[in-house]
C-alpha positions as a Python dict, from the first residue, in 0.01 Angstrom:
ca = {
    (1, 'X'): (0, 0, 0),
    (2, 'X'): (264, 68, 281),
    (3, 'X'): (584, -140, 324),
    (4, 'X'): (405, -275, 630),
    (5, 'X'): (75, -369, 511),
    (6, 'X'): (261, -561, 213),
    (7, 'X'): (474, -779, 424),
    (8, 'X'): (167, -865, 665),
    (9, 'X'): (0, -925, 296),
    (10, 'X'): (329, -1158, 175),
    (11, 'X'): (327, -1303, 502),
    (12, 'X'): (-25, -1464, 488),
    (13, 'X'): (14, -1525, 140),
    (14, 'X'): (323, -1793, 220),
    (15, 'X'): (122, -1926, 527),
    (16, 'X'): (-147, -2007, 326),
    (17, 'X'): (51, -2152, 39),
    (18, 'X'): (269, -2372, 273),
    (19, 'X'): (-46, -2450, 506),
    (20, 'X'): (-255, -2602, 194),
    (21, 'X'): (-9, -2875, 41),
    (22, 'X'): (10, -3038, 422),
    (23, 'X'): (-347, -3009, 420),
    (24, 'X'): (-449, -3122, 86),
    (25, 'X'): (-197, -3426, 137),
    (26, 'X'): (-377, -3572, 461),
    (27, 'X'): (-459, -3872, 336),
    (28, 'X'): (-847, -4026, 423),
    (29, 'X'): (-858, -4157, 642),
    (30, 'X'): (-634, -4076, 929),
    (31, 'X'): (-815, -4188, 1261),
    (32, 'X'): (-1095, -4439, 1332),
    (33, 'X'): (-1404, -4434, 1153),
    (34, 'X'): (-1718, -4429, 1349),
    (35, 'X'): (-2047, -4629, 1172),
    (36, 'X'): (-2355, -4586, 1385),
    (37, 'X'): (-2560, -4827, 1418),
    (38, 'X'): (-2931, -4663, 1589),
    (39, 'X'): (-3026, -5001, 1705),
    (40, 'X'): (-2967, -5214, 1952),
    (41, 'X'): (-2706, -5522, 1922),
    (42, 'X'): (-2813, -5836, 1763),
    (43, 'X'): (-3061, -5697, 1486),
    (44, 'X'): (-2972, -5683, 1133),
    (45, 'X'): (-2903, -5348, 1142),
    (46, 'X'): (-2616, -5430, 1396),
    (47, 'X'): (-2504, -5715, 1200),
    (48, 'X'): (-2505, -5536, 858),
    (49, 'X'): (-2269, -5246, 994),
    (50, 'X'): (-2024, -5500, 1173),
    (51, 'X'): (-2022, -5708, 865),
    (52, 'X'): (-1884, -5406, 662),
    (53, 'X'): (-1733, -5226, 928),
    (54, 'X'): (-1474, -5514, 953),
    (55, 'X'): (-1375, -5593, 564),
    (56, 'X'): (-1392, -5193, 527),
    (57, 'X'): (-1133, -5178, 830),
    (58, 'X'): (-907, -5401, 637),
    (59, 'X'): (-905, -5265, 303),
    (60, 'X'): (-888, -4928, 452),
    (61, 'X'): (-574, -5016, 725),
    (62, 'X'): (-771, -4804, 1012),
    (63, 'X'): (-995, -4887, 1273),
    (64, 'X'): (-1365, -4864, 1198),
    (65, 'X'): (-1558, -4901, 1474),
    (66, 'X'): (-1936, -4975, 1546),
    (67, 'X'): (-2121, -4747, 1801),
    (68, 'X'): (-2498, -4881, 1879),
    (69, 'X'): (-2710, -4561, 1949),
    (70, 'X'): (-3045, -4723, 1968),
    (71, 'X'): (-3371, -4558, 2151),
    (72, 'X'): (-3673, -4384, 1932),
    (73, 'X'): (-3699, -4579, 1656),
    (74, 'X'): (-3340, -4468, 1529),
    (75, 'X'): (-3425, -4149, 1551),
    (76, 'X'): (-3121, -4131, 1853),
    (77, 'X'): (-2853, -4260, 1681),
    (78, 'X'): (-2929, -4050, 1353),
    (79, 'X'): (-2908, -3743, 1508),
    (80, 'X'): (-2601, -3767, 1658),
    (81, 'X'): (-2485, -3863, 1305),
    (82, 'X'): (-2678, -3573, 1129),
    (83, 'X'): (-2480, -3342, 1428),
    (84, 'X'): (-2154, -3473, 1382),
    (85, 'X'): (-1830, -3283, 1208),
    (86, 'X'): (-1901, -3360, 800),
    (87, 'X'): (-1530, -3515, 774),
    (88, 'X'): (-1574, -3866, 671),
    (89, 'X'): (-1491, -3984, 1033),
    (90, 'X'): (-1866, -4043, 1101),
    (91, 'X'): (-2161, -4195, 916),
    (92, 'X'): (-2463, -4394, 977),
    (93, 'X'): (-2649, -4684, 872),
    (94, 'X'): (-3004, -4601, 804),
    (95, 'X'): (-3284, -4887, 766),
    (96, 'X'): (-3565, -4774, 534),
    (97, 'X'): (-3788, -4649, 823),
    (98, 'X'): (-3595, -4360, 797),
    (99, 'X'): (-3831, -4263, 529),
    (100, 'X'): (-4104, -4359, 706),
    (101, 'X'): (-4015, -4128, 1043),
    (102, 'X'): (-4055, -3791, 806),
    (103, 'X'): (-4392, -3869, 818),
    (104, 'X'): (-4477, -4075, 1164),
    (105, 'X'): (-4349, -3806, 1393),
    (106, 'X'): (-4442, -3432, 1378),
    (107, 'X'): (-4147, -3294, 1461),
    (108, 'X'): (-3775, -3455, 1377),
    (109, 'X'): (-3453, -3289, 1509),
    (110, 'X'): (-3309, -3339, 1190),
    (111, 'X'): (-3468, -3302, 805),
    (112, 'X'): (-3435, -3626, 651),
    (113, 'X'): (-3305, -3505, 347),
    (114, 'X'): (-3130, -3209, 375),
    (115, 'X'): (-2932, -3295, 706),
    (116, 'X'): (-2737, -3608, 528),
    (117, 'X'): (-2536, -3698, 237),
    (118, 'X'): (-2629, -4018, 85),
    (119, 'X'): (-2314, -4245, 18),
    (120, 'X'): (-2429, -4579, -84),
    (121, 'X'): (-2727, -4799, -56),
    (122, 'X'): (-2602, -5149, 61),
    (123, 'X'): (-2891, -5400, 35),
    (124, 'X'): (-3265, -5491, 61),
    (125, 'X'): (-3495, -5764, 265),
    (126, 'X'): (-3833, -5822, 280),
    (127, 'X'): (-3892, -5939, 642),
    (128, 'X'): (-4001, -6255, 765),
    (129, 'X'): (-4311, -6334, 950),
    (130, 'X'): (-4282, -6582, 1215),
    (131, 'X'): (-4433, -6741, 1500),
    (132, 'X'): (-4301, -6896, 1816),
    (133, 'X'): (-4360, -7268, 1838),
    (134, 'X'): (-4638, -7315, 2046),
    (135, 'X'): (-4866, -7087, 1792),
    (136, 'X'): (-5067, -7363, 1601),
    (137, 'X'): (-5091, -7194, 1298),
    (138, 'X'): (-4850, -7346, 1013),
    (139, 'X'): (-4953, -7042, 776),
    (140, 'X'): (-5060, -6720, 684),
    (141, 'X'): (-5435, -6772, 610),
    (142, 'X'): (-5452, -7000, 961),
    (143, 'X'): (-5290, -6710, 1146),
    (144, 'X'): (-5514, -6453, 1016),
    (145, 'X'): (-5810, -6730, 1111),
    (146, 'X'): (-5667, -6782, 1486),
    (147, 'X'): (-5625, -6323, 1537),
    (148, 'X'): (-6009, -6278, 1343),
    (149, 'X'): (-6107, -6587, 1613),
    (150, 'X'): (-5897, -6399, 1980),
    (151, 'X'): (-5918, -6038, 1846),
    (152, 'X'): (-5647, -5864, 2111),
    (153, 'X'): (-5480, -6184, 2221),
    (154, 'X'): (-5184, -6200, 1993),
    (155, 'X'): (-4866, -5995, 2032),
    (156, 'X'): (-4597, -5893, 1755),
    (157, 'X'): (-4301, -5729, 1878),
    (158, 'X'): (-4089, -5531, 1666),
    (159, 'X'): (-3815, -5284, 1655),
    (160, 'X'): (-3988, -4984, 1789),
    (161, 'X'): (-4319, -4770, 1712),
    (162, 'X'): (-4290, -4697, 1347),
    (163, 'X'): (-4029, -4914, 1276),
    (164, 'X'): (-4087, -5138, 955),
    (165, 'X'): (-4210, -5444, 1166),
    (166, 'X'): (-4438, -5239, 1326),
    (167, 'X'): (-4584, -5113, 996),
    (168, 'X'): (-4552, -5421, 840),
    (169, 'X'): (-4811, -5576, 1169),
    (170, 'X'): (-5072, -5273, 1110),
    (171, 'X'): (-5077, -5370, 788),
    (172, 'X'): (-5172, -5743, 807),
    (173, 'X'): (-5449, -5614, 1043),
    (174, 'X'): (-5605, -5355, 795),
    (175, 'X'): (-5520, -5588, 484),
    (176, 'X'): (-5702, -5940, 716),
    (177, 'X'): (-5933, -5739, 949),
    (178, 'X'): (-5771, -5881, 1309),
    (179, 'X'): (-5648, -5693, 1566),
    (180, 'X'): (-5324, -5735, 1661),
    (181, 'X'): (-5124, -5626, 2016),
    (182, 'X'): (-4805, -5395, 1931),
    (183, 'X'): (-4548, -5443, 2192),
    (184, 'X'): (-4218, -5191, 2069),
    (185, 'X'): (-3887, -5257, 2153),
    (186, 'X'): (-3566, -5100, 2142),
    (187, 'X'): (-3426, -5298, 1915),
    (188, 'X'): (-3529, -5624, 1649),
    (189, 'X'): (-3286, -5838, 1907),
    (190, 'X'): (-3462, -5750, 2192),
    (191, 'X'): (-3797, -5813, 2019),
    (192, 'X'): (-3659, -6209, 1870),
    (193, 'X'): (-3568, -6252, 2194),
    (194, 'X'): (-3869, -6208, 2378),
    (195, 'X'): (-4058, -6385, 2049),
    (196, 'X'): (-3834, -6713, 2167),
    (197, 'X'): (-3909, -6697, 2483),
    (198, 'X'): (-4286, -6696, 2470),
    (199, 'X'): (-4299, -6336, 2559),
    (200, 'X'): (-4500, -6210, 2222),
    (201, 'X'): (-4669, -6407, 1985),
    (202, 'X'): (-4537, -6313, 1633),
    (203, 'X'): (-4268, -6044, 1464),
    (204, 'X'): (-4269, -5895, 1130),
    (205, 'X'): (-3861, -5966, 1178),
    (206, 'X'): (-3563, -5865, 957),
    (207, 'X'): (-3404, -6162, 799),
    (208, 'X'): (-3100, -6081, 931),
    (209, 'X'): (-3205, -6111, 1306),
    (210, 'X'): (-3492, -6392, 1250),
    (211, 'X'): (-3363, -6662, 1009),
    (212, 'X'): (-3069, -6810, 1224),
    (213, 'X'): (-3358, -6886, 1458),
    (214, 'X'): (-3591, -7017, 1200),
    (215, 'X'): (-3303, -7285, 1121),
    (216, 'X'): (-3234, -7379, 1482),
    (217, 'X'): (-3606, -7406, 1541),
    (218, 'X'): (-3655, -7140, 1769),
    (219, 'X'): (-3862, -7021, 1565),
    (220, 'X'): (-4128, -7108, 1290),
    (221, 'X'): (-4118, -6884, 953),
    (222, 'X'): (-4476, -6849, 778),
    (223, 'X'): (-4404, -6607, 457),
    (224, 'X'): (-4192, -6312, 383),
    (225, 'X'): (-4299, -5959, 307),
    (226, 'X'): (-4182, -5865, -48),
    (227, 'X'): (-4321, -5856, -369),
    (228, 'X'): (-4151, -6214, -464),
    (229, 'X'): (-3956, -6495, -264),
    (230, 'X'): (-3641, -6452, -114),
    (231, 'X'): (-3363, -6611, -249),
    (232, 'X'): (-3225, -6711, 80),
    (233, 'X'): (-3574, -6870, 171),
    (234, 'X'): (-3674, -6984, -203),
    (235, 'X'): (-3984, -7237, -31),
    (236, 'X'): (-4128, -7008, 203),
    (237, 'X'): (-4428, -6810, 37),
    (238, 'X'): (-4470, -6427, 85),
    (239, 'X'): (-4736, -6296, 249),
    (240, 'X'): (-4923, -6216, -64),
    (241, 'X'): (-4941, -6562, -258),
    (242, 'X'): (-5023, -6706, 98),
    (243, 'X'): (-5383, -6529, 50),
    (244, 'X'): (-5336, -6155, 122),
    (245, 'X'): (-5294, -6020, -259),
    (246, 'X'): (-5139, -5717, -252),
    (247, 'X'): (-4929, -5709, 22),
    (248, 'X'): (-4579, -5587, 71),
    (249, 'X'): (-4335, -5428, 320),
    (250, 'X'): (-3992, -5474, 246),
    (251, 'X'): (-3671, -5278, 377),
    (252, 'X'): (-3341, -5120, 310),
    (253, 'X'): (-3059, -5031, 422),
    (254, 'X'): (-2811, -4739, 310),
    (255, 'X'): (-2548, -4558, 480),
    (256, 'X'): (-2509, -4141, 462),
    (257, 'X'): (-2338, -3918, 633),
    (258, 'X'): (-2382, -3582, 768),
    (259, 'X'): (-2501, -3261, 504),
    (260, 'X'): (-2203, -3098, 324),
    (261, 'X'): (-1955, -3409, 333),
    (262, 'X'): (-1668, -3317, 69),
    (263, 'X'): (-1776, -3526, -275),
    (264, 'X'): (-1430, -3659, -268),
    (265, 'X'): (-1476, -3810, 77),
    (266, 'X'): (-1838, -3938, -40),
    (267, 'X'): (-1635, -4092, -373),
    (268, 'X'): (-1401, -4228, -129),
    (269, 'X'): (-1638, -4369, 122),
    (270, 'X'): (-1904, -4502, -173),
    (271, 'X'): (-1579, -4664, -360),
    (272, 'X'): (-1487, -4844, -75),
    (273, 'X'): (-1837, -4978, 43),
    (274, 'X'): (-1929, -5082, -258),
    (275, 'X'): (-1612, -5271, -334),
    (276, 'X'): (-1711, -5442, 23),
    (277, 'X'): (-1990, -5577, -59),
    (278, 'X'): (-1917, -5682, -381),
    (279, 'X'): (-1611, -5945, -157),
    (280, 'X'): (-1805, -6314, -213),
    (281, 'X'): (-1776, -6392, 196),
    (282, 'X'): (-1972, -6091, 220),
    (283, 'X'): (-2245, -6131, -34),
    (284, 'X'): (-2283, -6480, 106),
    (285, 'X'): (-2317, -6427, 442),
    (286, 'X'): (-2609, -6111, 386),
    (287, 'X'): (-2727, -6345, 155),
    (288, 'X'): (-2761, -6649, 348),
    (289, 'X'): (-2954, -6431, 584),
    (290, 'X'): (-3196, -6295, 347),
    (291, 'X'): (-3055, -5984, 214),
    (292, 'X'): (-3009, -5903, -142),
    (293, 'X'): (-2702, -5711, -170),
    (294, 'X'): (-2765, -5387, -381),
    (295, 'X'): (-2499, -5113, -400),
    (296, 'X'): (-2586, -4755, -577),
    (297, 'X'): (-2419, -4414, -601),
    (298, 'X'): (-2488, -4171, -385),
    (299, 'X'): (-2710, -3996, -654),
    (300, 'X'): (-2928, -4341, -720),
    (301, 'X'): (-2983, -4375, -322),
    (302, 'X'): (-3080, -3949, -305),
    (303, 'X'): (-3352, -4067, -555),
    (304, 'X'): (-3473, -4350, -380),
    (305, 'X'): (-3475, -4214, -26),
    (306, 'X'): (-3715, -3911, -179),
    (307, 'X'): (-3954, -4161, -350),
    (308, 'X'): (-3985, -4378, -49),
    (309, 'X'): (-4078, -4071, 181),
    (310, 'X'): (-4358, -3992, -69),
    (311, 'X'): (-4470, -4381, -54),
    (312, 'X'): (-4461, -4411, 329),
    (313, 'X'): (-4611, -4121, 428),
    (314, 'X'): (-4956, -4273, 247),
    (315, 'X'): (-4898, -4553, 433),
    (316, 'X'): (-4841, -4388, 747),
    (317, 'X'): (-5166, -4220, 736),
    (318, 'X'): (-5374, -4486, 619),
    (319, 'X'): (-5261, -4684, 903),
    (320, 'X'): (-5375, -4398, 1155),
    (321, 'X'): (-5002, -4472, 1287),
    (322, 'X'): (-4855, -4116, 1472),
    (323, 'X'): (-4610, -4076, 1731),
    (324, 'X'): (-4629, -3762, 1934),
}
């Protein structure tokens, strides 16, 4: 080796043994963390990720800082997500249709698996079926009797084509034989809006976006989705003790991040969430609102996010539901 080449050689050997320690001592985080939220404000996506994003802020002493990306059932907002640099500074809160998209669309810019990192999964809600006032029915078997009677003349609005509202509706009508009119919006705010206004009929609504309505009377609650009651709403039936056996569409919510995030920023990040929502204010407010706070590792929601493509995409086809 000439003198030359060694010194050139020595050289980069002391850059990159001064560079590393500065590097390896950034502490996480240093700037703002972005959470996207790929709905529109108001729904209980939006809520969720404000609800966290602000405790997470304070335990964390940086900014964290909601960005709504809605448009295409999600699907906007989680690309830009799956895109972004895998540095911690970005991640996204994903609603269980996620699962369901791998199947409704035929082609996703982003593989639903393989283009994230799970972190944490942060809760789960069935949703709540309501009515606006003026709809005479007081419950499920009287709605399903009033649809069967005006086949075409009720509306449920929900979240967006394939969202789990949307799913949720196309399965009443398969599981009671009436046919329902879709109307999709960008958003589950949008949708309650137009639902108190008169504008649609019905929603298959999160809890998060429907139940402050249900309590100011806006709004009249006839069952929720899951297997059993929600705790928040202990005397309202579900949908399948109100004369549909069988029935069930409930929803998550989990944040990830892009592919190849560095484990010790997914520690970091899952660490941190979790210890969020595991603050009393926090578990009581979700609660109150119908969500049953459920934290995981990132390994526990992996598992979950591959069974519940599997489940969906049955669903999804026996629905005949397909967006081009």
């Amino acid at each position: 080796m000439t003198r030359t080449l060694q010194l050139v050689t020595l050289a980069m050997i002391v850059a990159s043994g001064s560079l590393a320690p500065a590097s390896a001592q950034q502490p996480y985080p240093v700037k703002p963390i972005r959470i996207i939220s790929p709905f529109a404000p108001g729904g209980g996506n939006d809520v969720l990720c404000r609800t966290v994003a602000q405790k997470l802020a304070e335990n964390l002493k940086q900014q964290v800082l909601v960005e709504n990306r809605p448009g295409a059932n999600g699907i906007i907002g989680t690309e830009a997500a799956a895109r972004s640099a895998p540095d911690g500074y970005t991640i996204v809160l994903i609603p269980s249709g996620h699962a369901v998209n791998a199947t409704l669309y035929r082609k996703l810019p982003y593989d639903s698996i393989r283009d994230f990192t799970p972190i944490t999964l942060v809760g789960s809600s069935p949703l709540v079926l309501a009515v606006h006032p003026s709809v005479p029915a007081k419950n499920v078997k009287e709605l399903a009797a009033l649809a069967k009677a005006r086949p075409g003349q009720f509306t449920y609005g929900s979240a967006g084509v394939g969202s789990s509202g949307h799913l949720a509706g196309a399965l009443f009508e398969t599981m009671t034989g009436t046919k329902l009119v879709h109307i999709p919006y960008k958003g589950m705010g949008l949708a309650v809006s137009d639902l108190i206004g008169g504008q649609v009929t019905l929603t298959f609504g999160t809890s998060l976006s429907v139940v402050p309505h249900v309590r100011s009377g806006k709004l009249r609650a006839l069952a929720t989705t899951g297997a059993q009651r929600s705790p928040a709403l202990p005397d309202l039936p579900t949908v399948a003790e109100s004369g549909i056996p069988g029935y069930e569409a409930s929803l998550w919510y989990a944040f990830v991040g892009p592919a190849r995030l560095p484990p010790e920023i997914v520690h970091r990040l899952n660490s941190e969430i979790v210890a969020v929502l595991g603050l009393p204010d926090v578990r009581e407010r979700l609660a109150s609102q119908g969500v049953d706070v459920r934290s995981s590792t990132p390994e526990e929601f992996g598992r979950l996010l591959a069974s519940d493509l599997a489940r969906w995409a049955g669903v999804v086809q026996r629905a005949g539901v397909r967006v081009e």
